[in-house]
N, C-alpha and C positions, 0 to 999 in steps of 0.2 A: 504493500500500500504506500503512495506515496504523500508526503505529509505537507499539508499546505501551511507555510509562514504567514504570522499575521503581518501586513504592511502599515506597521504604527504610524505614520506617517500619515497615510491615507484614511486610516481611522481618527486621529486624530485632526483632521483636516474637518471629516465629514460630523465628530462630536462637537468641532466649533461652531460650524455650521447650523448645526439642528440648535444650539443654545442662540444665536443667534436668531434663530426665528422662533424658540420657543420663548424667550425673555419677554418680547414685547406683547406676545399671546397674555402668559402669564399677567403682567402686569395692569393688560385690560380686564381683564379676569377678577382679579384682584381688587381692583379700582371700584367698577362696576359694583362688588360685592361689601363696600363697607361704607360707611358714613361719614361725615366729615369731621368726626373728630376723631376715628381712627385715622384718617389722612393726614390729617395736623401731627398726629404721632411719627407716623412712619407711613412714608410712601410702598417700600419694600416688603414690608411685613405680611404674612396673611392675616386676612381680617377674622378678628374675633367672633363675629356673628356675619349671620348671610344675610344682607338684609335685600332681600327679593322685590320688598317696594319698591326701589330706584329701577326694573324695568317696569313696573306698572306706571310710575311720574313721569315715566322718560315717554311710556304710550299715549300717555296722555298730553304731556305737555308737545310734543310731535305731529299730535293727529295721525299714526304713527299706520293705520290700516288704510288709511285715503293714499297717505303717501305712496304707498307699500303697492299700491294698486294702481297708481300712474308710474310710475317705476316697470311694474309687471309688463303694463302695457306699450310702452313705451318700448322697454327692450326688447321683446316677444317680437311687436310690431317691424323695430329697426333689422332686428336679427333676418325675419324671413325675408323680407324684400331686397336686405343685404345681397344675401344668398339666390334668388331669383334672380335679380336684374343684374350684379355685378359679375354671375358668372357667365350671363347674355355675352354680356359688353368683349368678355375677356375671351369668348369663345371666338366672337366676330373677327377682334385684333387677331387672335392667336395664328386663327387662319388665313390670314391675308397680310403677314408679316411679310409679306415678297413686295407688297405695292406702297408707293412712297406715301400715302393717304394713312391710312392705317398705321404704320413705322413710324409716320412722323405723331399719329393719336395718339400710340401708346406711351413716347416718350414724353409728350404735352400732360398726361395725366401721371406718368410719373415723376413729372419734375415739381409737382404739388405736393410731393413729401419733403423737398426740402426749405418748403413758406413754415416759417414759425407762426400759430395761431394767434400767437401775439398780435402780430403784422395786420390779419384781417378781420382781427374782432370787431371793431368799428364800423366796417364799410358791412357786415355780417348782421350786424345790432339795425343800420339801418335802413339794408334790404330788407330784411323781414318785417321790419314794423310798416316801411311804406307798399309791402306786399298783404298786412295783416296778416303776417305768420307768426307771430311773437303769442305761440299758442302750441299744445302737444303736437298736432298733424304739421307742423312747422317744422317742432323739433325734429322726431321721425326720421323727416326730409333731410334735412343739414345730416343727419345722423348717417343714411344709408350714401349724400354726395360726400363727404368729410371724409368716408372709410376708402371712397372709391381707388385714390391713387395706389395703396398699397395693398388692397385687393386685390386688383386688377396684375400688378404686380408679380402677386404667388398665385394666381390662377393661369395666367398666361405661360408662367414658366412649366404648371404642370401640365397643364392643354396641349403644348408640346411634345410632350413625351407620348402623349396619349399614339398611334399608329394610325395614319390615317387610313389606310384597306379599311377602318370596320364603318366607317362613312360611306367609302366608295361603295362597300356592298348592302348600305343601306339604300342607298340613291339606287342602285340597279334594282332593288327590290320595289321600287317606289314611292320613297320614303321621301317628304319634302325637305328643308331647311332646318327649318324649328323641328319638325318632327323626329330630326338626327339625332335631335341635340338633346329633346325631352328623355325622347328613347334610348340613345346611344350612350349620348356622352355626358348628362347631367346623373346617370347614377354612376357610372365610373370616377368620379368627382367628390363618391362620398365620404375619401380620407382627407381630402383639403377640404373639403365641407364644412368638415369638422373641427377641424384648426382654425377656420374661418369666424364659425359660430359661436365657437367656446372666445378666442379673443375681442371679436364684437360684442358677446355678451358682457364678456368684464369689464371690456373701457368703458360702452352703454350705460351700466348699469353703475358704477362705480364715479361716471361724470360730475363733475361739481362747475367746472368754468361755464360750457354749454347750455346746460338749464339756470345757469345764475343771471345771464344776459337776454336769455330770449323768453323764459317763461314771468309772464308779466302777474300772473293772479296767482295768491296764495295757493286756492283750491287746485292748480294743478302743479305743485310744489314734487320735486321727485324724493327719497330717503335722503341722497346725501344733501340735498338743500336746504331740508328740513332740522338738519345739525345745526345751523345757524342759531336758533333760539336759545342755545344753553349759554350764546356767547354775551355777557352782558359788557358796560360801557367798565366796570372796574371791576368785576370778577368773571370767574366760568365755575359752572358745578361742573366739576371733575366729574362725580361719581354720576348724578343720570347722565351725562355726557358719556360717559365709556358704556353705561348700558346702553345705550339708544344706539353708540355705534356697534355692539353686538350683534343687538336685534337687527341692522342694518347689513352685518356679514352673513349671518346667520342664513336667507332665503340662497345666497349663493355657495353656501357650503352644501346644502342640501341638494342643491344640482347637480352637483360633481358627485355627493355622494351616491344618488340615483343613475346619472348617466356616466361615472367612470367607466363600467365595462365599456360602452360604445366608445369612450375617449379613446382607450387604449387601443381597442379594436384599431381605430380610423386613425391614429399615429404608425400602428406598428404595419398598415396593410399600404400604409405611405410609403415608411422606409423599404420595404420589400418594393414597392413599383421603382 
């Protein structure tokens, strides 16, 4: 039998690491779980009692299920059209990389990854107000154009790979355009799909800049916007502030932990193509 050495090294690398993202878990954890005059003690400490009210204050002072449901909708909404129309866009390019039209599209939309948001917030704030979109179906919008350049990007690269014969003998079969594409080549698409999906979901959902400037009425206020209230003009409550951001990670932990098996699937059937 031969005997495997451990590479302390590399363990040691990978237990800095996990402390590294377990500390600041912990710490909201922690936060979340005590009062404020455990805080005044000790930031570090675990708390003496669990005090569970600070997520019920945090729901409350939140509005915390309104939020939680233009969030839902908002991402769901952004996510599939994402996925519909930018892997259109990137089908069309992909295939007609040969004509200066197209060659020069693809590079016109990827050269919008390197404008800092910065740059176009302003002129962004005030197309949509004089388009009246400074409202969810607005967001949405900016949401599935904004992802477009580096979508379009990892779709084209892998649309390529794809072999063209199973086109050609769709079109001899009789198959139209779109029809190639619904039937052929949007299910073979379903490991970058999935990369697509899962990182659109995160930045979506996780946005703070986005819905700070264009959603004008409280009532359609997304989770992380709704953080704002704990901040007052000379303090912040710590503690419903770290519950409220819980409850706020919390729906997307629950994704992952339902849809890991597909993730993994649609990463590992990536690397194999």
């Amino acid at each position: 039998m031969t005997k495997h050495s451990t590479n302390w090294i590399v363990t040691s690398l990978i237990a800095l690491g996990s402390l590294l993202v377990l500390f600041p878990l912990y710490m909201a954890v922690a936060i979340a779980l005590k009062n404020p005059e455990e805080m005044a003690k000790s930031v570090f400490s675990l708390p003496t009692g669990l005090h569970f009210e600070n997520f019920k204050n945090a729901i409350e002072a939140t509005n915390f299920f309104s939020a939680l449901g233009n969030s839902f909708v908002i991402t769901v909404c952004s996510v599939g059209f994402i996925l519909l129309t930018n892997s259109l866009v990137s089908y069309a390019i992909a295939r007609n990389m040969n004509k200066k039209f197209f060659k020069g599209l693809y590079f016109y939309f990827i050269s919008a990854m390197f404008i800092p948001f910065q740059i176009i917030m302003l002129p962004i704030v005030k197309l949509t107000t004089d388009l009246h979109m400074n409202n969810m179906p607005g967001l949405i919008i900016l949401y599935i154009v904004y992802g477009l350049a580096f979508n379009i990007f990892v779709y084209v690269g892998y649309i390529r790979t794809i072999p063209v014969e199973l086109e050609e003998a769709a079109t001899v079969d009789g198959a139209s355009t779109y029809g190639t594409f619904w039937r052929i080549i949007f299910p073979l698409l379903a490991p970058i799909n999935a990369t697509i999906a899962i990182l659109s979901c995160l930045s979506t959902w996780n946005d703070f800049m986005l819905p700070l400037i264009i959603l004008g009425k409280p009532e359609s206020y997304t989770l992380p916007l709704v953080q704002y209230v704990f901040q007052g003009q000379f303090s912040t409550d710590f503690n419903l502030a770290f519950a409220s951001y819980l409850l706020a990670l919390a729906p997307m932990v629950i994704v992952y932990l339902i849809a890991q098996k597909w993730i993994i699937n649609g990463i590992t059937q990536g690397a194999v193509k």
